[in-house]
N, C-alpha and C positions, 0 to 999 in steps of 0.2 A: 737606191729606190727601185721597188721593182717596175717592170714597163711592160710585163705580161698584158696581154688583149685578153685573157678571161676575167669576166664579167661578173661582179656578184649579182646573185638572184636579189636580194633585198634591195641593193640599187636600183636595178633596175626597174622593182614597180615603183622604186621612188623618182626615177626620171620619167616615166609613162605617167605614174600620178600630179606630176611637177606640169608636162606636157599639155596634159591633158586640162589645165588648170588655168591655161594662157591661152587669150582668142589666137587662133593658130595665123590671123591675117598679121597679126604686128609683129614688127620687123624683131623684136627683142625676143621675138621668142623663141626663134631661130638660134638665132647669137646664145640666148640663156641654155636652151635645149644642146649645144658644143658644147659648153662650159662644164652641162651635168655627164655627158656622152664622154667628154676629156675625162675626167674625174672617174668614171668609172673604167676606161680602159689603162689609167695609170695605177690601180687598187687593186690589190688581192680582195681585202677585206672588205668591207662596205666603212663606209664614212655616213655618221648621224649629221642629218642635212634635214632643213628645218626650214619648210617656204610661209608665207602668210596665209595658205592655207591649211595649214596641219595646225591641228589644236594647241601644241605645242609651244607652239611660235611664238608668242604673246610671250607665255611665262618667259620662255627661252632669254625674249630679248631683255626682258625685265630682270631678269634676276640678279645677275649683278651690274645693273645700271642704280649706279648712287642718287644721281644728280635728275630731281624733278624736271630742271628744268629743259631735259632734251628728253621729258615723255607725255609730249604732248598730240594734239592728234593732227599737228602740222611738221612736226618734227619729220623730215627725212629717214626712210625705214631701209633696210638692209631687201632687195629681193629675195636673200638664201642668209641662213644662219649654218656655219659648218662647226661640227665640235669635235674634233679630232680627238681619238683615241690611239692612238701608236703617232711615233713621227713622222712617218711614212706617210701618214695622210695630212702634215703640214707640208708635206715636198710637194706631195699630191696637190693641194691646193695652189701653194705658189707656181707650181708649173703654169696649170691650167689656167689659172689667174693673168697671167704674165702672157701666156701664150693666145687667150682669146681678150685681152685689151680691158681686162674689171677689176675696176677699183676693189682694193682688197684693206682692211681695216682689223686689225689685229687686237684683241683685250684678253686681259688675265685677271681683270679685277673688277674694272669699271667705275674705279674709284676719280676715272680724269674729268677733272672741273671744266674744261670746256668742251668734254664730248667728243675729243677727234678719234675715239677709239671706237666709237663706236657709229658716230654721225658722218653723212659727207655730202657735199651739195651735187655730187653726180650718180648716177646709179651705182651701186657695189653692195660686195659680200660682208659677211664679220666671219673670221676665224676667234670664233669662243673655245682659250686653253684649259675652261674648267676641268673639263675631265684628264690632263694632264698634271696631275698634280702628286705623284711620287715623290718622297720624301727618303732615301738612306743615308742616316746617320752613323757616322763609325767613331767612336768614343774613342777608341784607343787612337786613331791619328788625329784625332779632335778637327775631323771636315767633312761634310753633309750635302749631297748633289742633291738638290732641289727641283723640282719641273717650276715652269713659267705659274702654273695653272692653280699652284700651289698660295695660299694667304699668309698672311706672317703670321697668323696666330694659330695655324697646323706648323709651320715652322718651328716656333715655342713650343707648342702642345710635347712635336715628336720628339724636339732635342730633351724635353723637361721629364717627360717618361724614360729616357736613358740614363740622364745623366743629371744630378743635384748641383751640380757646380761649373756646368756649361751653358753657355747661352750666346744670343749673337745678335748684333745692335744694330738693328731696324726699327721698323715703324711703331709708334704710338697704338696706330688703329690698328686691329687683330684681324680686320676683314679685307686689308690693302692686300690684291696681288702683285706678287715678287717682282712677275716679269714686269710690269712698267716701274716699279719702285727701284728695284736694285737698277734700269737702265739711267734712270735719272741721279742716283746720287743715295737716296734710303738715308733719313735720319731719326736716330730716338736718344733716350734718355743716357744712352752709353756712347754718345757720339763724341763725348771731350775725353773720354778715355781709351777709346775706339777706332773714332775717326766714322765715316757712313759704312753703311751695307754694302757697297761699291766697290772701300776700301780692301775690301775683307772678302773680294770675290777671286778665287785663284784658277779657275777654266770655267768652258760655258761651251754649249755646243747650242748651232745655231744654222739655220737655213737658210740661206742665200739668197740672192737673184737670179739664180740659175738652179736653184732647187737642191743643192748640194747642200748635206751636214757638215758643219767644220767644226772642227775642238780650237782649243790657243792654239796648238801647236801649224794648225792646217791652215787657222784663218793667220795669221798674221799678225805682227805686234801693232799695226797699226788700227785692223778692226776689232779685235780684244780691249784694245787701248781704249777705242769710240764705245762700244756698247756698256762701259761700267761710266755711265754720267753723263753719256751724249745724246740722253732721249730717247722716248721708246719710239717706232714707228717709222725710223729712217735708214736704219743698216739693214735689217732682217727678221727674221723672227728668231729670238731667242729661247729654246725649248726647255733646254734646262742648264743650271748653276752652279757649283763647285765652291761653296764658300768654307771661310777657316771658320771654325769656332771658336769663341775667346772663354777666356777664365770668369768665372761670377763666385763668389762668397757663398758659401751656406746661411751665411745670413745678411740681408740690405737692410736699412732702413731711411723709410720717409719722414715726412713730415708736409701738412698745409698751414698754411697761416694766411688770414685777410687784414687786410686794413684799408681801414677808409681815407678821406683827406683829412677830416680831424682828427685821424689817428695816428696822423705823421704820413700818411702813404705817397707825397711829394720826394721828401729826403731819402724816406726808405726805397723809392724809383732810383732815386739818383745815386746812394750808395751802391744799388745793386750793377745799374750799369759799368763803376770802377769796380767792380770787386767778383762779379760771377766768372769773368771770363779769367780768372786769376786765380781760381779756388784748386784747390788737388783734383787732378783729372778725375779722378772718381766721382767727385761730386757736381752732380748738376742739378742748377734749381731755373725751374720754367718763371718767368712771369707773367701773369694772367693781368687784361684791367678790362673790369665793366664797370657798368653802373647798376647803384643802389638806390633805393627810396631812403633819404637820409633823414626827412621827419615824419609824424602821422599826416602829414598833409598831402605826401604824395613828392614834397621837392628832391630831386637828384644828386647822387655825388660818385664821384669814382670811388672804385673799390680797387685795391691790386691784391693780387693773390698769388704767394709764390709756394711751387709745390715744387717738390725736389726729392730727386732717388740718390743713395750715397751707397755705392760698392763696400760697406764694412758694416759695424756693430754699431748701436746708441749711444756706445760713450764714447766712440772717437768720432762721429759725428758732431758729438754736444760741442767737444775742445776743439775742435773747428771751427766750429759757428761764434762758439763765446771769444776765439779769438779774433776770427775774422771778419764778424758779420752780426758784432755785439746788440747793433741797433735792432735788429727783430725783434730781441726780446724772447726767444725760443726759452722755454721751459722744460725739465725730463717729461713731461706728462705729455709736449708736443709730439714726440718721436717714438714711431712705431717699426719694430725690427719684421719680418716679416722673410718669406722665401723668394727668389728673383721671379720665380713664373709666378708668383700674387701678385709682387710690384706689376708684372702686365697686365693681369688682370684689374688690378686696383686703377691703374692712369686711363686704362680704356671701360672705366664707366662699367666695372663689372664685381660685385660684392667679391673680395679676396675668401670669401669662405666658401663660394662654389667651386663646384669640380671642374678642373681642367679641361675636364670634356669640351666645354662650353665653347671652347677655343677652335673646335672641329664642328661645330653645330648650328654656326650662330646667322642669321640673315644678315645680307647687305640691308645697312641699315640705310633711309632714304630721306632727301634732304631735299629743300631749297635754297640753296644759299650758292654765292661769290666768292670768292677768294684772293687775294693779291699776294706781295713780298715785295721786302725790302731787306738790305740790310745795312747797318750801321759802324761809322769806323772810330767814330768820335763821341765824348760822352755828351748829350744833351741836357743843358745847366736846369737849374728848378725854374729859372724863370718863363722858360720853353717849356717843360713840363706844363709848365701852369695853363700857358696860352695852349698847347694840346690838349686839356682836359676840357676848356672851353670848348675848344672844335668839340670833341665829341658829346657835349653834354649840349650842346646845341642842336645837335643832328641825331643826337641819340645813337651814335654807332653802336652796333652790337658791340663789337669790341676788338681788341688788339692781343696780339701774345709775341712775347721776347722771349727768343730761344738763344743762350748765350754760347759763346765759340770758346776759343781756347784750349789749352790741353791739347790735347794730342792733332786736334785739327787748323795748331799754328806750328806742326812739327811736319806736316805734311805739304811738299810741294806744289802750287796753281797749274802745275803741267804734267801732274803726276797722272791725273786721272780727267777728261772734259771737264768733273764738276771743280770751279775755281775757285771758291768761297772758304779763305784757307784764313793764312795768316794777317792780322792785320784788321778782324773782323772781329768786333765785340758781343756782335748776335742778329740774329736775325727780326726781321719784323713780318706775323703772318695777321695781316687784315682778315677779318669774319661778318660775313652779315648773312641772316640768315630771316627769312618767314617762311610764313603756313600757305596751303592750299587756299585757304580763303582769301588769301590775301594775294592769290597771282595776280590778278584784273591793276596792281600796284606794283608790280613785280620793279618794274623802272624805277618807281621811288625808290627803292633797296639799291637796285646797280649805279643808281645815280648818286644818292651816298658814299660807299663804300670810293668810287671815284673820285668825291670832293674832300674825302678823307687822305686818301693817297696825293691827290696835288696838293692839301695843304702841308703833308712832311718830308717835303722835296726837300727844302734848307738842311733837313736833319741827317737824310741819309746818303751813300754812296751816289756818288756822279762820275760822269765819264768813261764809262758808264754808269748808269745806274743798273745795280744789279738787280735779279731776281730767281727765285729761285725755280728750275728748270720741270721739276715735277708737281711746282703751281702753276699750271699750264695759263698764260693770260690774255685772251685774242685782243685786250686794249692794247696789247705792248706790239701790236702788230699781224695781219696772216698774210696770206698767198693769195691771189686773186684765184679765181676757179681750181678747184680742183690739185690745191698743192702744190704746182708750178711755180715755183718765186723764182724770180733771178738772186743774184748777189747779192746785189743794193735789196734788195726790200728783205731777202733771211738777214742780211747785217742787222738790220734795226732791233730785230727782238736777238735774235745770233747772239752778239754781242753781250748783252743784258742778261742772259742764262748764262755764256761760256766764256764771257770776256776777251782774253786772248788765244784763246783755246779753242775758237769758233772757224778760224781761218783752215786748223789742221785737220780737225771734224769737217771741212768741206773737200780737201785732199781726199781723204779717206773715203767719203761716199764718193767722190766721183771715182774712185778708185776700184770699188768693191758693186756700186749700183748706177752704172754708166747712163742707165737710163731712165733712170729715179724711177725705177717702181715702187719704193717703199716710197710713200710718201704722206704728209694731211699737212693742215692749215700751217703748221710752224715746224714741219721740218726740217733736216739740214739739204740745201739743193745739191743737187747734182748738174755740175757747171762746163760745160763743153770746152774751157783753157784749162780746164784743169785735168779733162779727161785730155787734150792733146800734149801736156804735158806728161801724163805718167805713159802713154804709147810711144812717146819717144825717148824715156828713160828708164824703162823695163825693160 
């Protein structure tokens, strides 16, 4: 990084206009005015920096923030938005960051359900990696260096324009950024044949607590190890990715099918629980359950809806199914063959007959909604079913989805990678509840649900922990008092629940690599002063 004292001209009417912008008596403005002063003497170039007074700012902070519910006009705002263009201006940032004492808040996507990428309860910046988002694909070694800043569905787009029969198994959503998804784990419809986006990450270059770039080779086997599953926002900033590409068919085929409870949708829950996490690693089928109006009167019933992508052709999908999973009831006229970038466009809510373009064009799409996980080791009998359909047809949850394991992700070790939700794991469980704008002034009724949902399927799923899964970010499972500061005992409580046993070495590691937790938010991993006197007297 360079550390030249020439000045760009364009920063600096942006620190004069910054300056000039702050009653000059308050103490911050001082300290902010360093901060922009730092910044500009550690830059060749100028750094796009974006205060609440530039027009800008507004869309800035919005644009890739998903989640309504931290854009409100109490919501805690960033003083400075920086959006770096070269990495040199992410060095740049964390120096000066680290160097004059500010909370710094790192997003690539803004896809995180409780905001810590982008909110914080003390003053601080947001380093926004949109404009980082460089994509080279090389077909012939079949591996793809990625930026942070980059979406999975320019990921798809770029590999799909090269290459017919390559692809790489990530997210559902086409608008989730890399850098929080592959640091958590990354999973999609190729995951039982696959394994996560995580799996499949082989170097990554990344920037420090001391502002240095490391590749694998530089950083370490042990923070390589942490940043593929151990959470975004604790080791560094990760700039950009190096992942493998895997094989795809020139031709997948899907299939949807619904059913209701008088249409068997009980048995057919409970068949799917023995029988998905068993199928040929190719095939993965989601289960979906809401509710339906089940007569003209208006009365309710569950619906389950299982949609599934199969890596081959319609007819050996069909001899699959009719052997294994006869009770569906699948027909030839269900199953539709199709190209692997349609299948992403098809499961993310996007007509398979538009142009791939879309994949590079599309808005962060904006919600109100909650999120939880679970996941399950054991099958749950119809008679549980039953009493779960109750709960929810009582409460009216939005609803539930089972994403099933297996395959390739019980062939892979719990201490292979932080994320431990390996072998042993028949699928996961993602809670959803969602409303409108109109319906904030009630917003509690929702979170209050979606809660009494989750403690009544305690009997059902993992304990001791009870897991969850680490990039459904969830502040009930626990945070940090002020400003991301946790001791041991309080990151143990959620710790554990994301990483299992794999939470203790992700604390070596940060005290190892960020002595002084500057990466840090609400449920990061702590940086622990035994553990930093341990590695100074064993280095």
């Amino acid at each position: 990084m360079s550390t030249t004292s020439v000045r760009s001209p364009v920063l600096l009417i942006l620190i004069s206009f910054f300056l000039l912008a702050i009653p000059m008596g308050a103490s911050s403005s001082t300290h902010h005015g360093d901060f922009l002063k730092c910044l500009s003497d550690h830059s060749n170039t100028s750094i796009p920096i974006y205060t609440p007074q530039n027009s800008k700012y507004s869309f800035i902070l919005q644009s890739t923030l998903a989640s309504l519910r931290f854009n409100t006009s109490t919501t805690p705002k960033p003083f400075l938005i920086l959006t770096p263009l070269t990495e040199s201006h992410v060095q740049t940032a964390v120096v000066c960051s680290k160097k004059h004492g500010i909370q710094i808040k790192v997003r690539s996507g803004g896809h995180d359900f409780e905001g810590l990428s982008y909110i914080s309860d003390v003053p601080f910046i947001i380093v926004d990696l949109f404009n980082l988002k460089k994509i080279d694909v090389d077909v012939n070694s079949k591996v793809a260096w990625v930026q942070s800043g980059a979406t999975t569905g320019e990921v798809y787009y770029t590999i799909a324009k090269k290459s017919k029969t390559l692809g790489f198994p990530a997210a559902i959503c086409t608008t989730v950024g890399v850098g929080g998804h592959f640091s958590g784990g990354g999973y999609g419809f190729m995951l039982r044949k696959y394994g996560t986006a995580a799996d499949n990450v082989i170097d990554a270059r990344i920037v420090d607590a001391h502002g240095k770039i490391l590749n694998r080779k530089s950083m370490g086997k042990g923070l390589f190890w942490a940043i593929r599953g151990g959470g975004g926002g604790s080791f560094g900033i990760v700039i950009s990715w190096k992942i493998k590409l895997v094989t795809v068919p020139p031709v997948v085929t899907v299939f949807s099918v619904s059913k209701t409870l008088a249409e068997g949708a009980t048995s057919l829950v409970h068949k799917w629980q023995q029988a998905a996490h068993k199928l040929p690693h190719e095939l993965f089928i989601m289960l979906g359950l809401g509710i339906v109006d089940a007569t003209p009167k208006g009365e309710k019933t569950i619906i389950a809806t299982f949609d599934s992508m199969y890596l081959g052709d319609a007819k050996k999908l069909q001899t699959i199914m009719q052997a294994r999973f006869p009770e569906l009831g699948l027909e030839s006229k269900d199953y539709t063959e199709m190209s692997w970038i349609q299948s992403v466009l098809l499961f993310d809510g996007i007509p398979t007959n538009s142009s791939i373009d879309v994949l590079v064009s599309r808005p962060q799409p904006k919600s109100l909604a909650k999120v939880k996980s679970d996941y399950v080791k054991q099958v749950i009998p119809p008679i549980e079913l039953e009493n779960i359909w109750k709960r929810i047809l009582k409460d009216e949850q939005t609803g539930m989805m089972f994403m099933p394991y297996g395959g390739k992700m019980s062939e892979i070790a719990e201490t292979e990678t932080p994320f431990p939700h390996r072998n042993g794991t028949l699928f996961k469980i993602i809670y959803l509840v969602y409303w409108t704008e109109e319906q904030v002034g009630i917003s509690k009724k929702y979170l209050n649900q979606i809660k009494r949902m989750y403690e009544f399927m305690t009997p059902y799923v993992t304990k001791s922990p009870r897991e969850a899964y680490a990039n459904y970010r969830d502040l009930d499972l626990g945070q940090t008092s002020k400003n991301g500061t946790a001791s041991y005992a309080q990151a143990k409580v959620w710790g554990s629940k994301y990483f299992k046993g794999n939470f203790d070495k992700l604390v070596y590691v940060k005290s190892k690599v960020d002595p002084d937790n500057f990466f840090r938010n609400e449920q990061s991993i702590p940086s622990i002063p035994i553990f930093r006197e341990y590695f100074n007297t064993t280095s």
